[in-house]
C-alpha positions as CSV (number, residue, x, y, z in Angstrom):
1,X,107.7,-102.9,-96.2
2,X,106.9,-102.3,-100.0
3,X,109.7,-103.6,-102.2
4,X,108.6,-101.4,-105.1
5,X,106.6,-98.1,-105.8
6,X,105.6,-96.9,-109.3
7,X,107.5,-92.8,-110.3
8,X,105.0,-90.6,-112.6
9,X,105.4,-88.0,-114.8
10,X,102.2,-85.8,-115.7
11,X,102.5,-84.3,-118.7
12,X,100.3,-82.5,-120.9
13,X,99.5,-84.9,-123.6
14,X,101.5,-87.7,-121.8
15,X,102.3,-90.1,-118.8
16,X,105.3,-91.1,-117.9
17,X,105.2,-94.3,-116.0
18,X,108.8,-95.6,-114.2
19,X,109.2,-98.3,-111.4
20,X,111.6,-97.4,-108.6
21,X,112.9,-100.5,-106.1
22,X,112.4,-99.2,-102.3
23,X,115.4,-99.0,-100.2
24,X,115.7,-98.2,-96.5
25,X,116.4,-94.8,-97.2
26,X,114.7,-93.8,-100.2
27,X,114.5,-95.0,-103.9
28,X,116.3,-96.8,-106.4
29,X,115.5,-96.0,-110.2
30,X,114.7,-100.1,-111.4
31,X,113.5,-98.9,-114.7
32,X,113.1,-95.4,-117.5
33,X,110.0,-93.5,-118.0
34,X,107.8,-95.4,-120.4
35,X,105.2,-92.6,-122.1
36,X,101.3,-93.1,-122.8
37,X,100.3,-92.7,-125.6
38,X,103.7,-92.0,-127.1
39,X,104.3,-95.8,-127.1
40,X,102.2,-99.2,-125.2
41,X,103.6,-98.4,-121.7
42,X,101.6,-101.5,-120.2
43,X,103.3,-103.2,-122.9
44,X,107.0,-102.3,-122.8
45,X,106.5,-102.4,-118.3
46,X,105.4,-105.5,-119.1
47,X,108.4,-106.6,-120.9
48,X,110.9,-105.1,-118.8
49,X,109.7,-106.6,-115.9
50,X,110.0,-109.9,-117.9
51,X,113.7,-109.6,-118.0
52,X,113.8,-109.4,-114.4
53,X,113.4,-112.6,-112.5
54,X,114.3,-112.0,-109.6
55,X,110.7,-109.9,-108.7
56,X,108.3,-112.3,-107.8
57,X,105.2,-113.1,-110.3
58,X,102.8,-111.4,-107.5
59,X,105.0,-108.2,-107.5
60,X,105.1,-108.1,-111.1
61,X,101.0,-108.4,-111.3
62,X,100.4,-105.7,-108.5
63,X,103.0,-103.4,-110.8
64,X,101.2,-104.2,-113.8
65,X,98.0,-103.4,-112.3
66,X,98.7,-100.4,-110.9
67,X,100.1,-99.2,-114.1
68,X,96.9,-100.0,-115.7
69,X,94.7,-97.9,-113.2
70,X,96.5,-95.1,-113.7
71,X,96.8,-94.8,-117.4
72,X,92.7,-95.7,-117.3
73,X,92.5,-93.4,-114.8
74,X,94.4,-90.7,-116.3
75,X,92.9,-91.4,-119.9
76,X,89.4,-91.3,-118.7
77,X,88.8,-89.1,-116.0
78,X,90.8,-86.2,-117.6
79,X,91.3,-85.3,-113.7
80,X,93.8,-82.7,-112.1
81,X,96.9,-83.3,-111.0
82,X,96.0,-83.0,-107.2
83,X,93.4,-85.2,-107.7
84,X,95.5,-88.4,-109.4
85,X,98.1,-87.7,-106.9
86,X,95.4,-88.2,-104.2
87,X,93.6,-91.0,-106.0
88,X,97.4,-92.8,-106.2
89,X,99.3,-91.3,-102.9
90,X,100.9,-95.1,-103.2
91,X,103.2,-93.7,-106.1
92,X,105.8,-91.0,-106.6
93,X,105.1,-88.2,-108.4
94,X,108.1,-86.0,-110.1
95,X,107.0,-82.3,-110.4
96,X,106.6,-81.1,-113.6
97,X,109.8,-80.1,-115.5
């Protein structure tokens, strides 16, 4: 089982990235929304995950790495919703608000 799974926000001008911890039976928030470009979300992921040492090194990479595909990804490609939710069906998204 996956121990943790990446929450996004699509916003207009933005991307909110979060990490959630899995549970059994559902989700637990691990970490806030960090927003691209607003701020370095790699960056500040990076960092929180840091502080945290009780995810492994290889957890912390895959995070990271996924982060980075979908802020390339979204930056980039300029795609539609659907089709980053189908691109990254691995991660969470929240509905727009």
């Amino acid at each position: 089982m996956k121990k943790f799974t990446l929450r996004v926000i699509l916003l207009n001008t933005n991307l909110g990235i979060a990490i959630d911890h899995v549970q059994k039976v559902g989700f637990s928030p691990l970490t806030i929304y960090f927003f691209w470009p607003r701020n370095d979300a790699w960056q500040e992921i990076k960092n929180e995950l840091r502080s945290k040492p009780w995810i492994s090194e290889n957890d912390k990479i895959e995070l990271l790495n996924r982060a980075s595909q979908i802020i390339n990804y979204w930056q980039e490609k300029k795609a539609s919703r659907n089709e980053i939710e189908q691109v990254f069906s691995d991660c969470n998204f929240l509905q727009n608000i």
